[in-house]
N, CA, C and O atoms as CSV, one atom per row, in Angstrom:
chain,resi,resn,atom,element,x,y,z
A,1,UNK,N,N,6.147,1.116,12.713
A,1,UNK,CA,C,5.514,0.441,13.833
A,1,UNK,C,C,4.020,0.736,13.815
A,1,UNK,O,O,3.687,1.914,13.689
A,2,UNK,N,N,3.295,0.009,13.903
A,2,UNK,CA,C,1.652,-0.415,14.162
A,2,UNK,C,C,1.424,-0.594,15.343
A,2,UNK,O,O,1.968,-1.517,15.949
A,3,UNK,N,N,0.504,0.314,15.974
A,3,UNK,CA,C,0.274,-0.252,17.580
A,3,UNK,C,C,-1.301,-0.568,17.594
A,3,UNK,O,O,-2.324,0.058,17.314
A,4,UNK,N,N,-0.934,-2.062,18.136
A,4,UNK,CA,C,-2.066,-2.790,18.728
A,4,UNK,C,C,-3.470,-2.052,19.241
A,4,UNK,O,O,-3.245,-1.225,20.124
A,5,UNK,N,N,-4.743,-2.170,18.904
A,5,UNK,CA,C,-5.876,-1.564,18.957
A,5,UNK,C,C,-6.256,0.056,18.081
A,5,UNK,O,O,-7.164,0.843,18.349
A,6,UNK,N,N,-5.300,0.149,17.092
A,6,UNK,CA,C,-5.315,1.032,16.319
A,6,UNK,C,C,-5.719,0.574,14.793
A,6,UNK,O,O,-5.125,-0.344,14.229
A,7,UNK,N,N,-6.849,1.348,14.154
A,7,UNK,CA,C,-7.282,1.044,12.969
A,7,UNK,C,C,-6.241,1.444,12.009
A,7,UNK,O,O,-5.709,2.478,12.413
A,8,UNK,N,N,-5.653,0.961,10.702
A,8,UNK,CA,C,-4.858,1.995,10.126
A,8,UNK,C,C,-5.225,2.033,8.178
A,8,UNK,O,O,-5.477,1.111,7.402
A,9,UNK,N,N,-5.111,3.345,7.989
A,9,UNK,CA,C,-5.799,2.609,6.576
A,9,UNK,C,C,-4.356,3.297,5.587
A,9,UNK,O,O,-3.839,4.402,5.747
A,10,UNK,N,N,-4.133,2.680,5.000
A,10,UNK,CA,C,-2.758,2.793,3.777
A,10,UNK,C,C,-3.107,3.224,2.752
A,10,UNK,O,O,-3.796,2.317,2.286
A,11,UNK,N,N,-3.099,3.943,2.129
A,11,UNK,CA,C,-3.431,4.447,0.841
A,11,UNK,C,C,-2.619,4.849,-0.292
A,11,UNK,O,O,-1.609,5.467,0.043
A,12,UNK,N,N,-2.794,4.651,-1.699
A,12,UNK,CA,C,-1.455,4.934,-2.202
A,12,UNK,C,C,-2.425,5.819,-3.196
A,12,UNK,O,O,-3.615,5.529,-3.323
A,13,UNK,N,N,-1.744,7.055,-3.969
A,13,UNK,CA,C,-2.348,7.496,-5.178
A,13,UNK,C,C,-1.233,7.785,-6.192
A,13,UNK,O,O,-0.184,8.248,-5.745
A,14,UNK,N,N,-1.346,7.564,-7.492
A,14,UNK,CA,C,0.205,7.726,-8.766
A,14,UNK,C,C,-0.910,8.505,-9.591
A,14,UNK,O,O,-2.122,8.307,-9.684
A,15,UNK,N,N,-0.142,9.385,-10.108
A,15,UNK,CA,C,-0.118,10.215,-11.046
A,15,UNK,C,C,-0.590,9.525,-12.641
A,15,UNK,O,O,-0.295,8.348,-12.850
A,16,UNK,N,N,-1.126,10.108,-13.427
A,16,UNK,CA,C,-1.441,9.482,-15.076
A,16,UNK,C,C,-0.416,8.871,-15.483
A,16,UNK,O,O,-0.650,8.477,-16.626
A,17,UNK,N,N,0.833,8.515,-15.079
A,17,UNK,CA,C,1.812,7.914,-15.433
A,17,UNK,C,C,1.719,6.179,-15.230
A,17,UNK,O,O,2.248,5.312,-15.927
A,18,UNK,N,N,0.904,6.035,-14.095
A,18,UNK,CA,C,0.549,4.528,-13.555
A,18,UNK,C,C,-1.237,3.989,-14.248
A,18,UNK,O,O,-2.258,4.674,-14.177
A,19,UNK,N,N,-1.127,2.831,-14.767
A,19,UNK,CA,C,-2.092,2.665,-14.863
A,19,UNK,C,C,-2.765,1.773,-13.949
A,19,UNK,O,O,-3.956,1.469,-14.016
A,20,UNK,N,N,-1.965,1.388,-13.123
A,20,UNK,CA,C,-2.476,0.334,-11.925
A,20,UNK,C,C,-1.033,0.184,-10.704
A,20,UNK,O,O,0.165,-0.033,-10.882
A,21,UNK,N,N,-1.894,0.430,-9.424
A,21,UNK,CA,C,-0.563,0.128,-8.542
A,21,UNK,C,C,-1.423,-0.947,-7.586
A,21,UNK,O,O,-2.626,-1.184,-7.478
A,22,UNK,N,N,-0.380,-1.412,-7.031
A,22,UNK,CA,C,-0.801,-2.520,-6.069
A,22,UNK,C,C,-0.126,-1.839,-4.684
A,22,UNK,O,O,0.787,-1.021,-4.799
A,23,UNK,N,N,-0.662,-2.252,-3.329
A,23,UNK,CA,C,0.009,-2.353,-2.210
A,23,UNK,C,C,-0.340,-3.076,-1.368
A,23,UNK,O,O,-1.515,-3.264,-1.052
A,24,UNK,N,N,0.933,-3.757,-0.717
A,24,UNK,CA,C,0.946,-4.781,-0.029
A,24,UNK,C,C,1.689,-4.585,1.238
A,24,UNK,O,O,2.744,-3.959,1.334
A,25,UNK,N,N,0.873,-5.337,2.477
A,25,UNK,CA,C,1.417,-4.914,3.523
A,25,UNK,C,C,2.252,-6.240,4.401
A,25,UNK,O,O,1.442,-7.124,4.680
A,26,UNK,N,N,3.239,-6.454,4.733
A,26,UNK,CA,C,4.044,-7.580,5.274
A,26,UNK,C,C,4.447,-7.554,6.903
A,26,UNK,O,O,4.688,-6.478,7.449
A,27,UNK,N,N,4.492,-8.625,7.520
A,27,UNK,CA,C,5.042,-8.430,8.702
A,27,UNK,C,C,6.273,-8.548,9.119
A,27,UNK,O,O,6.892,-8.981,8.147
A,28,UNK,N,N,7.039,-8.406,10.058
A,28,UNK,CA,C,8.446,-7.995,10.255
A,28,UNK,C,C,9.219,-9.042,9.183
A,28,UNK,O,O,10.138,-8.812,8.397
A,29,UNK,N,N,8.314,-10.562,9.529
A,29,UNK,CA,C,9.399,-11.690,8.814
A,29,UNK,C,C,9.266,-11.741,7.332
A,29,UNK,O,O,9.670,-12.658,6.616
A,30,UNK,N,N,8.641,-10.632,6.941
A,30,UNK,CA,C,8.245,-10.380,5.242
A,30,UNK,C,C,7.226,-11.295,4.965
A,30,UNK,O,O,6.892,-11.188,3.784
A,31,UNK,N,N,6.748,-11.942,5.419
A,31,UNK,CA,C,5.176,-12.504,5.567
A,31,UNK,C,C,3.869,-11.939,5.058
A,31,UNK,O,O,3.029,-11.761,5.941
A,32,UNK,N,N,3.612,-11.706,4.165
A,32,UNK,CA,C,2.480,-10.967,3.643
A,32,UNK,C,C,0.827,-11.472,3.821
A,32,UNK,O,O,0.157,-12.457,3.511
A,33,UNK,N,N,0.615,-10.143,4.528
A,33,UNK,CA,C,-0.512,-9.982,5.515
A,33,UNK,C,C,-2.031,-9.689,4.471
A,33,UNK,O,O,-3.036,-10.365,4.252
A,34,UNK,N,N,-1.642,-8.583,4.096
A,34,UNK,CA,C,-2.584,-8.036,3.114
A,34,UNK,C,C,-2.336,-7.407,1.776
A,34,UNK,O,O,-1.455,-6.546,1.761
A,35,UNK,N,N,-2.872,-7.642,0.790
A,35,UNK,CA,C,-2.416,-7.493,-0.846
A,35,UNK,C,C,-3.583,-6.555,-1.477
A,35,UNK,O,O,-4.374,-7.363,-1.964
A,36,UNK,N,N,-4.027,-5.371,-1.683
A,36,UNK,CA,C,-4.934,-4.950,-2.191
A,36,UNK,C,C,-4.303,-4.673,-4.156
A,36,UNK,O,O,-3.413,-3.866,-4.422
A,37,UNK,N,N,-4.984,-5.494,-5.186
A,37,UNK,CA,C,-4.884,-5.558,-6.122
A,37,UNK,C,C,-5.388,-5.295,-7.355
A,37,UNK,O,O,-5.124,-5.765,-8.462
A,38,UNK,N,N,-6.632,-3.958,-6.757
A,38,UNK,CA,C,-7.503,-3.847,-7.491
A,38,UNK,C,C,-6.757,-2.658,-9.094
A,38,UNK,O,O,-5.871,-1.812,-9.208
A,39,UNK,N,N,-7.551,-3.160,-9.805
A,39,UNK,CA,C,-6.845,-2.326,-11.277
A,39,UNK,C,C,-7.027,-1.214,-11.394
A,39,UNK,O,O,-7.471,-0.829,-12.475
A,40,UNK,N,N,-6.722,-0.113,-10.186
A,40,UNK,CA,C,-6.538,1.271,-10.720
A,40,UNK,C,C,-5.536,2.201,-9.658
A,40,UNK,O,O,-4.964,1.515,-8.811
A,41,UNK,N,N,-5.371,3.093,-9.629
A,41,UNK,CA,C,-4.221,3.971,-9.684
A,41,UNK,C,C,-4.448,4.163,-8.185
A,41,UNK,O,O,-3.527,4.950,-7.965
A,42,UNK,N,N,-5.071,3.974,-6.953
A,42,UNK,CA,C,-5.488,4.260,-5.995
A,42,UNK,C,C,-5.882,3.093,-4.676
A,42,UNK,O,O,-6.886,3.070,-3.963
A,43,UNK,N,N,-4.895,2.340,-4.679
A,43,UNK,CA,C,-5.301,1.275,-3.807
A,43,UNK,C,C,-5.298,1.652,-2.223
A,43,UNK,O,O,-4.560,2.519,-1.755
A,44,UNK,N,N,-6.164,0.933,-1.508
A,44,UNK,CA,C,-5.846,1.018,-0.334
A,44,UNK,C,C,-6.027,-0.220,0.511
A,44,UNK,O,O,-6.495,-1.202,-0.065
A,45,UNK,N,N,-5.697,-0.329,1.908
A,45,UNK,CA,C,-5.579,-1.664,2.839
A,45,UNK,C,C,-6.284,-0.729,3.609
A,45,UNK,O,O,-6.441,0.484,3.468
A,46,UNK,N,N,-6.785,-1.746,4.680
A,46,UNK,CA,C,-7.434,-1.362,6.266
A,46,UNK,C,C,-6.599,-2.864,7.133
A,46,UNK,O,O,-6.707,-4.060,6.861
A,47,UNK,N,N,-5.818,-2.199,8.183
A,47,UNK,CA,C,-5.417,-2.981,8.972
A,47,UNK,C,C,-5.591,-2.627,10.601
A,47,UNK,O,O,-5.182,-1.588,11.119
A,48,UNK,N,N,-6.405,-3.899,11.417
A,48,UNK,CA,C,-5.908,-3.363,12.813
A,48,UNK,C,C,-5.373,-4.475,13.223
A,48,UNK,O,O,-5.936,-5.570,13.204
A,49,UNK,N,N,-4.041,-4.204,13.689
A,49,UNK,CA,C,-3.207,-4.642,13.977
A,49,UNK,C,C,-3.343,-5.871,16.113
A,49,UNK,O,O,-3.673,-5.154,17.057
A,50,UNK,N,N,-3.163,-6.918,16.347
A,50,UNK,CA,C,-3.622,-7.689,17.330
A,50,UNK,C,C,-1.979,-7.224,18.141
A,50,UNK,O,O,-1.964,-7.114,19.367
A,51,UNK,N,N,-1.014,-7.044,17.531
A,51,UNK,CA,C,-0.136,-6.664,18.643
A,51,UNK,C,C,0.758,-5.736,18.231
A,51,UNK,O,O,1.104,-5.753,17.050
A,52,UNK,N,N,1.259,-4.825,19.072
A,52,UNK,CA,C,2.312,-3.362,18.461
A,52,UNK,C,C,3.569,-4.312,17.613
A,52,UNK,O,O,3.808,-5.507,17.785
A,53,UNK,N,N,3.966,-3.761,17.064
A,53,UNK,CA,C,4.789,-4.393,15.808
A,53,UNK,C,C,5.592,-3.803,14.481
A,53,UNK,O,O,4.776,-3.192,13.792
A,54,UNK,N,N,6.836,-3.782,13.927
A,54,UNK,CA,C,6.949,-3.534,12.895
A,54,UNK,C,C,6.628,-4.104,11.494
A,54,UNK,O,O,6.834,-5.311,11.371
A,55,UNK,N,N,6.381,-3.752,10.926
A,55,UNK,CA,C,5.452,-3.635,9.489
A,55,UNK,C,C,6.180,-3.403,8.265
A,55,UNK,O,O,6.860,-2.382,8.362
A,56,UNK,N,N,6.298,-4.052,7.008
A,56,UNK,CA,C,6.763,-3.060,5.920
A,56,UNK,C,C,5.477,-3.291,4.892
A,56,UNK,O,O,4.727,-4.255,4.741
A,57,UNK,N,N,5.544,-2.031,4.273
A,57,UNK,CA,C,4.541,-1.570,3.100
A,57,UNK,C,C,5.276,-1.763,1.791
A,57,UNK,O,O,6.243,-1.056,1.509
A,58,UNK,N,N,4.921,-2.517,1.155
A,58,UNK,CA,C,5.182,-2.324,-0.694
A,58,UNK,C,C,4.382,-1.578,-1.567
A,58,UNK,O,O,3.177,-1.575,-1.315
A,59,UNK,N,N,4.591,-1.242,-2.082
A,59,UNK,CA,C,3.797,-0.408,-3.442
A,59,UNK,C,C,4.517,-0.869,-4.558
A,59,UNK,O,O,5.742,-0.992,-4.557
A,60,UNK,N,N,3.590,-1.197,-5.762
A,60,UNK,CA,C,4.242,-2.303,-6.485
A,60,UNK,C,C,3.079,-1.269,-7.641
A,60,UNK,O,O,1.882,-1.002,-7.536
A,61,UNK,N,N,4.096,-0.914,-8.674
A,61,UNK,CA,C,3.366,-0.315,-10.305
A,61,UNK,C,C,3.334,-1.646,-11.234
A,61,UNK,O,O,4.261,-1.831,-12.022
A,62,UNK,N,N,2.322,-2.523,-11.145
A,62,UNK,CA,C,2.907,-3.689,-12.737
A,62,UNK,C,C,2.284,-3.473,-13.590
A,62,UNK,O,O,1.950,-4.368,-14.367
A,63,UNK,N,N,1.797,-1.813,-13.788
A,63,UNK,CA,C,1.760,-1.366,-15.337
A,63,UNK,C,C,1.306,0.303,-15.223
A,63,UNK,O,O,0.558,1.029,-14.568
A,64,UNK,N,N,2.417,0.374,-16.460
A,64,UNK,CA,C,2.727,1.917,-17.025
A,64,UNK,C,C,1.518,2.323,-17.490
A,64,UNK,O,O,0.558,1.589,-17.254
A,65,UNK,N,N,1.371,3.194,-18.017
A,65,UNK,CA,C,0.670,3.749,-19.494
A,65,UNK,C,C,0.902,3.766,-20.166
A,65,UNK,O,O,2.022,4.274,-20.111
A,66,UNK,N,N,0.572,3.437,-21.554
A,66,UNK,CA,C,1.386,3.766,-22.215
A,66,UNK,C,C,2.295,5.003,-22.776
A,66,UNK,O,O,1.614,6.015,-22.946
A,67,UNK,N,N,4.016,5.190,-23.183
A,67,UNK,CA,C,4.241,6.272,-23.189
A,67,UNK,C,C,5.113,6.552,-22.132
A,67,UNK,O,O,6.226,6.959,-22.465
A,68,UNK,N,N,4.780,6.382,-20.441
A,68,UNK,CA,C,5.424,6.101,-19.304
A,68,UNK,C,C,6.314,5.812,-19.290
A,68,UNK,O,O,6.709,5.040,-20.163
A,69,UNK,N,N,7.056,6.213,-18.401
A,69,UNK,CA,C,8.570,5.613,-18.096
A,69,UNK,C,C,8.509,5.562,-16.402
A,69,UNK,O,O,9.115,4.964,-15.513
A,70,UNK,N,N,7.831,6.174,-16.461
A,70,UNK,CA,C,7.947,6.327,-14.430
A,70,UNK,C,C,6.528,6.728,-14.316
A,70,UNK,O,O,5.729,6.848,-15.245
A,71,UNK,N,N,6.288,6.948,-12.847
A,71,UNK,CA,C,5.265,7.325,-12.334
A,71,UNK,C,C,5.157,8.155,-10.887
A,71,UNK,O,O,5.450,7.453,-9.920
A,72,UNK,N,N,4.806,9.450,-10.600
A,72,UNK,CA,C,4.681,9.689,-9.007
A,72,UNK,C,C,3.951,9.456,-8.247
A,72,UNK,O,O,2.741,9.473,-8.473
A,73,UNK,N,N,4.351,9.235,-7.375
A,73,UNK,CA,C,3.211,8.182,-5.573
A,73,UNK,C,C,3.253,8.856,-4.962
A,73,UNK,O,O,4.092,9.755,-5.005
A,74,UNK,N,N,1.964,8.687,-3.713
A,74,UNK,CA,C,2.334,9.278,-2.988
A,74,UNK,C,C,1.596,8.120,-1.913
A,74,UNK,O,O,0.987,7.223,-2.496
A,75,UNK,N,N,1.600,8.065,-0.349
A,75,UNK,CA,C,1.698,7.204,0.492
A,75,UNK,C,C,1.116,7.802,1.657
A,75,UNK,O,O,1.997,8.431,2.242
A,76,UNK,N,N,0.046,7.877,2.230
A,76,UNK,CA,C,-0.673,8.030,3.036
A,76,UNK,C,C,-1.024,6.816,3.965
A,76,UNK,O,O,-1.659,5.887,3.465
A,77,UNK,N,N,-0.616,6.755,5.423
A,77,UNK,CA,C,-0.832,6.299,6.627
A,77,UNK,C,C,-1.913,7.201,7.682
A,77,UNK,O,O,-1.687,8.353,8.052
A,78,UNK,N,N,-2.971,6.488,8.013
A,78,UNK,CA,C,-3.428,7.182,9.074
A,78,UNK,C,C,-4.384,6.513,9.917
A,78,UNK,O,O,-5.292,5.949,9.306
A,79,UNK,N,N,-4.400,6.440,11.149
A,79,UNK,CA,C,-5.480,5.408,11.968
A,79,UNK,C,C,-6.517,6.328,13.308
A,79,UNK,O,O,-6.656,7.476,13.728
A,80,UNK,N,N,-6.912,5.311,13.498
A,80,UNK,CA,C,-7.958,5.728,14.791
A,80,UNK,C,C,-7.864,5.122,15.513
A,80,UNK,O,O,-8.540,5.267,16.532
């Protein structure tokens, strides 16, 4: 849940195992709101949200390193 008049910023960071992650943020009806897609291991969104609401977050790896088989994330939420 996202509450209305709150800044929130999403952040994702992967380990040398990822060479690029994406995250994307959707609204309840899976409606995708915001897509940050930039090519490196550390994406983030800034969302303030117009009404309290549930939310889902994707984090999406569409590329390894080479060598890779997996990768570790980690997922940071935090607002003002």
């Amino acid at each position: 849940t996202l509450y209305a008049g709150n800044e929130y910023k999403l952040q994702v960071c992967a380990d040398k195992g990822a060479k690029n992650m994406d995250l994307v943020l959707h609204d309840l009806n899976g409606k995708e709101l915001l897509r940050d897609e930039s090519a490196d291991r550390e994406p983030t969104l800034m969302y303030k949200p117009v009404e309290t609401a549930t939310y889902y977050v994707a984090v999406q790896a569409p590329e390894l390193n080479s060598g890779s088989d997996d990768a570790g994330v980690a997922l940071a939420v935090t607002y003002r």
